[in-house]
C-alpha positions as CSV (number, residue, x, y, z in Angstrom):
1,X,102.8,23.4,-33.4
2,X,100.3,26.0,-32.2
3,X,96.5,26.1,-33.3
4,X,94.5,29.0,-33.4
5,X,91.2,29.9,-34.5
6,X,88.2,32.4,-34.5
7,X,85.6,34.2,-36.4
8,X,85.4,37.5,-38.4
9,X,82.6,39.6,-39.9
10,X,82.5,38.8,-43.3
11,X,80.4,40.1,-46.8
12,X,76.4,40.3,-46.1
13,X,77.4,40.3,-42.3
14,X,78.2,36.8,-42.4
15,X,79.9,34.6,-39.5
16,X,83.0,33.2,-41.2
17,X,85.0,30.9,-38.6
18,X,88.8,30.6,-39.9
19,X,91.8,28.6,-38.4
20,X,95.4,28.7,-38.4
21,X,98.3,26.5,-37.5
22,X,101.8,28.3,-36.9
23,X,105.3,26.4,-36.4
24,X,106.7,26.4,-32.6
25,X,109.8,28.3,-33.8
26,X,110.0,31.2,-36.4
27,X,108.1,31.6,-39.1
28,X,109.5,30.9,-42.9
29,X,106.1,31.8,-45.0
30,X,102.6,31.6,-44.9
31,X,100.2,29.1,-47.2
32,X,96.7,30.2,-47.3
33,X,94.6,27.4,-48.2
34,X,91.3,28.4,-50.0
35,X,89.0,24.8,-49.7
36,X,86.7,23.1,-52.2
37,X,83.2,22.7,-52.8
38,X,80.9,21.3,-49.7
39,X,84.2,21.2,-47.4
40,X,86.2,23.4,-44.9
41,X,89.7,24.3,-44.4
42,X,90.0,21.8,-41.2
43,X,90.4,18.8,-43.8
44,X,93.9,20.2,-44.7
45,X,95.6,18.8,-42.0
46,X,98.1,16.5,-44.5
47,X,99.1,20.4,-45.9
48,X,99.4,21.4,-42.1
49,X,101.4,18.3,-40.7
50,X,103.9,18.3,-43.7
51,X,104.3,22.0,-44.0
52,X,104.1,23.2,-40.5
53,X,107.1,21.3,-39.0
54,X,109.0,23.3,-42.1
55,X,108.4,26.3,-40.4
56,X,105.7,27.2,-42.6
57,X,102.5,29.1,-40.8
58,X,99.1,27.7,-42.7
59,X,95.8,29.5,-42.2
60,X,92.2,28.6,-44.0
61,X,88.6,29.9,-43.8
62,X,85.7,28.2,-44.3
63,X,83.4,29.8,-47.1
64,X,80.2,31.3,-46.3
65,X,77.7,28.3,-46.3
66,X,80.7,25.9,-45.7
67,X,82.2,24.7,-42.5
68,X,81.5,25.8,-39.2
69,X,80.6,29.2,-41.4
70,X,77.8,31.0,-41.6
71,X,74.7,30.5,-44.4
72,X,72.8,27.7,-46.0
73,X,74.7,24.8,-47.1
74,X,76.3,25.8,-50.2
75,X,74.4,28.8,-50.6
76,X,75.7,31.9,-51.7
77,X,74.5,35.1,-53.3
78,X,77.1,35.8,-56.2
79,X,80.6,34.1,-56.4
80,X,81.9,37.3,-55.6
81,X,80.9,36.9,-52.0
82,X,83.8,33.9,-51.8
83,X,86.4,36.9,-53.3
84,X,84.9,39.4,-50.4
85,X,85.7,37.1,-47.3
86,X,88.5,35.9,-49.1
87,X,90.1,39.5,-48.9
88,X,89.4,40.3,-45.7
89,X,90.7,37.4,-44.5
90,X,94.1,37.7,-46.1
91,X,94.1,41.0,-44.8
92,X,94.1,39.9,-41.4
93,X,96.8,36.9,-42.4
94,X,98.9,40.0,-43.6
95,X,98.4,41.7,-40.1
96,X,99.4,38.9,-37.9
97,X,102.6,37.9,-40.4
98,X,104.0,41.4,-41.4
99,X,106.5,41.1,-44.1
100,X,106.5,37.6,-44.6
101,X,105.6,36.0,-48.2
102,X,102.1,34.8,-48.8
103,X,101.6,32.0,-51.2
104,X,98.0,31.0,-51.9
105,X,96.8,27.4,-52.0
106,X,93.7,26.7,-53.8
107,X,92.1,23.3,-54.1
108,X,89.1,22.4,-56.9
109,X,86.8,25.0,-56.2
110,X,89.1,27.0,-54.3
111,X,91.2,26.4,-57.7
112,X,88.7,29.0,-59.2
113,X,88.2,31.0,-56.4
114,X,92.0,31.6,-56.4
115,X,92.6,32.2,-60.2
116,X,89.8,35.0,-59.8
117,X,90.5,36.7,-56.8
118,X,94.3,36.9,-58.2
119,X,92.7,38.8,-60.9
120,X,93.0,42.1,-58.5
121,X,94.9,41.2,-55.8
122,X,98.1,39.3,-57.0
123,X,100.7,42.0,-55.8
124,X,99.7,41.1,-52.5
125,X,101.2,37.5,-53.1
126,X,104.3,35.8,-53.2
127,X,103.4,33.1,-55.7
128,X,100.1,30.2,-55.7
129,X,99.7,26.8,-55.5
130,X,96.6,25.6,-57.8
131,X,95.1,21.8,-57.2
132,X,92.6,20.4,-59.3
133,X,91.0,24.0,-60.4
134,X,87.3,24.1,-61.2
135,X,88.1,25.8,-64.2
136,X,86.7,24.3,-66.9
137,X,83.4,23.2,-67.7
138,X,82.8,19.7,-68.2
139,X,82.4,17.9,-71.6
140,X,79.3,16.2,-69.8
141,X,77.0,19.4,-69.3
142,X,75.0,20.1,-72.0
143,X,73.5,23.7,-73.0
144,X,70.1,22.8,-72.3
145,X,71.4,21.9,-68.6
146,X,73.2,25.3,-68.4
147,X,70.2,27.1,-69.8
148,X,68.3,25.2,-66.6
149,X,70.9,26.2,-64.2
150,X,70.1,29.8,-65.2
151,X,66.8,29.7,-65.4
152,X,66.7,27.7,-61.6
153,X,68.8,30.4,-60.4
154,X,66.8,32.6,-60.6
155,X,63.2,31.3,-59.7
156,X,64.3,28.3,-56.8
157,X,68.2,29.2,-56.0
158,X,67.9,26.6,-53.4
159,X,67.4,24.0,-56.0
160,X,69.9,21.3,-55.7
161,X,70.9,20.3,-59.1
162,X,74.3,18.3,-59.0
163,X,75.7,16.2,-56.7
164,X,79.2,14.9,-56.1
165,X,80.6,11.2,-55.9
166,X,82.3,10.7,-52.5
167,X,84.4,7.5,-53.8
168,X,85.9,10.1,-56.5
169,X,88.1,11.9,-54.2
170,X,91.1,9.7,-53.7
171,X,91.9,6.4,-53.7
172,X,92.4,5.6,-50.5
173,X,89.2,4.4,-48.8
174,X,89.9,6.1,-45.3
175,X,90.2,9.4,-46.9
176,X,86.7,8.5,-48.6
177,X,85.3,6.9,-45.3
178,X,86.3,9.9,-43.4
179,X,85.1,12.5,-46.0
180,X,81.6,10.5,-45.8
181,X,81.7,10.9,-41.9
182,X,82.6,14.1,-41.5
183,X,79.7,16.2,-40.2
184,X,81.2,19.5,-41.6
185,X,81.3,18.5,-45.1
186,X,78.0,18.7,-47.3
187,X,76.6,16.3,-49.1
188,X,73.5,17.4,-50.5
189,X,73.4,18.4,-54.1
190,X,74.8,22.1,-55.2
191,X,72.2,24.8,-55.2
192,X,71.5,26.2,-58.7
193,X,72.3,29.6,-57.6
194,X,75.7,28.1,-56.7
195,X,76.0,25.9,-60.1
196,X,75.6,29.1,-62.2
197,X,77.8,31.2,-60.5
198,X,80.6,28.8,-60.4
199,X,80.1,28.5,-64.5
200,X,79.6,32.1,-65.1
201,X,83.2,32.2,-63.1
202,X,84.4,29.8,-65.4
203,X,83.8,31.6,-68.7
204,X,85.0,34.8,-66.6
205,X,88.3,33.1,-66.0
206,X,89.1,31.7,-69.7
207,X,88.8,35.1,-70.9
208,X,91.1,36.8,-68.5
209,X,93.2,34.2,-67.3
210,X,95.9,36.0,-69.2
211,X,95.8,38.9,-66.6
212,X,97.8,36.5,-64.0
213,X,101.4,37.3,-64.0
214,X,102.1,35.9,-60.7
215,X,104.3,33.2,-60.2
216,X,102.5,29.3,-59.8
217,X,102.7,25.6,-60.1
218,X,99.4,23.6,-60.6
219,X,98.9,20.2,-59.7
220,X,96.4,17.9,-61.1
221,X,95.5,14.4,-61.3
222,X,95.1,12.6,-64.8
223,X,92.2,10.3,-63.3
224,X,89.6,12.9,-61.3
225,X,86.4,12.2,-62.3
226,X,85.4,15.7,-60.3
227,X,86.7,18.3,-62.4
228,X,88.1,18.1,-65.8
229,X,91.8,17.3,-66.2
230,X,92.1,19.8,-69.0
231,X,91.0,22.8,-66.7
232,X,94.6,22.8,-64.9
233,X,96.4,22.8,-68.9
234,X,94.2,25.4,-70.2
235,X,94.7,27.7,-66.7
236,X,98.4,27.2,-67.3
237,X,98.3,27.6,-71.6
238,X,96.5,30.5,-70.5
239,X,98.6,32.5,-67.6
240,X,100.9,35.3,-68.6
241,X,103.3,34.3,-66.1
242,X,106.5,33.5,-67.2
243,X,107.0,31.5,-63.9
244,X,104.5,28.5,-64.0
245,X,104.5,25.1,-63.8
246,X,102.3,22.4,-64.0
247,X,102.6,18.8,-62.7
248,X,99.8,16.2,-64.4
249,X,100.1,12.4,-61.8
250,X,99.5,10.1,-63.7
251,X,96.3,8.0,-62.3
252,X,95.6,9.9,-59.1
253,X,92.1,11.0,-58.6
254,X,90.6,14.3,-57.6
255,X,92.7,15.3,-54.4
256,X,96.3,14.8,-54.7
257,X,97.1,15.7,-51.3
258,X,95.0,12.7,-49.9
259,X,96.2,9.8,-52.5
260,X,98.1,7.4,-51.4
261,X,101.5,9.1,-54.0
262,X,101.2,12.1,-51.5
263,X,104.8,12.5,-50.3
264,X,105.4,12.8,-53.7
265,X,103.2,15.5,-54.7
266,X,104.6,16.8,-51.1
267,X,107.8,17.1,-52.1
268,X,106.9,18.7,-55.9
269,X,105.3,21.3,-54.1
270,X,107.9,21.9,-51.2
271,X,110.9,22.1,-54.0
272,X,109.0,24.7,-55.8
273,X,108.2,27.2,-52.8
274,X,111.8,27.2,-51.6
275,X,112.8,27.9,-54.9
276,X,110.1,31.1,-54.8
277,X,110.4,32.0,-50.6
């Protein structure tokens, strides 16, 4: 396996540091993972260690305000700005791996970040793989706190307003330990700006999640306490693409590709890209 890594000038002249991990032998496709909230793409290394030895290349950026990336701690302008960097970096991925097929591998917030950018860019893409999407807002958010989030947007951006449970990620408590440890990963509460923008992305995709035509498979775990089960159904009710699937595990928690039923929900996923390569 060879690593590689680097930076590259992203949106509002941003820093964005990105990695990538390619096979010792040729190349069969590339997955381009797209992280979640408050992590970076270095925690992916289950995706790298199953997939690269396939002779798959992976690659991942860290968002702005992510990572070993540029900007405040979760801190971005619009959402958009996650679609900019995202672009140019799959630009470059299309550079360095000419002609081979793409598939895009989005993970919670990633899993809207995917679903959006696919909105104007899915011909550039061989198919997508869509864990846990942040898709849907949660039954547990009232209007009033919406309203808020708006309002704090606004006047105090900064503003932390909602923070994540660590011990809801998997259950396996070495992923959890080493998720708590892990310097890069943030675990202050998510600025308001950040909040709003992720729910005004929300609405944006159950209205035009119909515009997706390429193929997918989304995964999802019936017990994550992180994002709401249903967000993964309704992305998949949604999709015009007459080439989805979606697999629910029963009783995993947020990040299937860290439980302890991973080779399973290894194996889902490697059936399905052979069957699209």
């Amino acid at each position: 396996m060879n690593h590689t890594e680097g930076n590259f000038v992203g949106v509002r002249n941003s820093n964005i540091y990105y990695q990538g991990w390619l096979p010792d032998g040729n190349v069969k496709c590339v997955l381009l993972v797209v992280h979640g909230l408050g992590e970076h793409c270095g925690r992916y290394m289950n995706v790298v260690n199953h997939f690269v030895p396939l002779g798959y290349a992976v690659y991942g950026l860290d968002h702005i305000g992510h990572g070993k990336s540029d900007g405040g701690r979760e801190v971005v302008e619009r959402f958009d700005d996650y679609i900019g960097n995202l672009t140019i970096y799959s630009n470059m991925v299309k550079v360095w791996q000419p002609s081979k097929p793409i598939f895009l591998l989005g993970h919670s917030m990633g899993g809207l970040i995917v679903p959006c950018f696919l909105l104007d860019h899915q011909a550039d893409f061989k198919g997508s793989i869509i864990s846990a999407p942040l898709v849907k807002t949660p039954a547990n958010i009232s209007p009033l706190t919406i309203i808020m989030g708006r309002i704090l947007s606004a006047i105090a951006p900064k503003a932390g307003i909602l923070g994540l449970d660590a011990t809801g990620i998997s259950r396996d408590p070495e992923v959890v330990k080493a998720y708590i440890n892990d310097p890069l990963v943030f675990h202050g509460k998510t600025p308001a700006r950040l909040a709003a923008e992720i729910l005004k992305t929300m609405q944006r995709i159950s209205v035009e999640a119909e515009k997706i035509t390429l193929p997918f498979i989304t995964i999802q775990g019936s017990a994550d306490r992180l994002v709401d089960p249903g967000g993964a159904q309704m992305l998949y009710d949604k999709a015009s693409s007459k080439d989805k699937v979606i697999k629910i595990y029963e009783g995993l928690y947020h990040e299937v590709f860290n439980e302890p039923e991973r080779a399973m929900v290894f194996k889902d996923v490697e059936t399905w890209l052979k069957a699209h390569i």
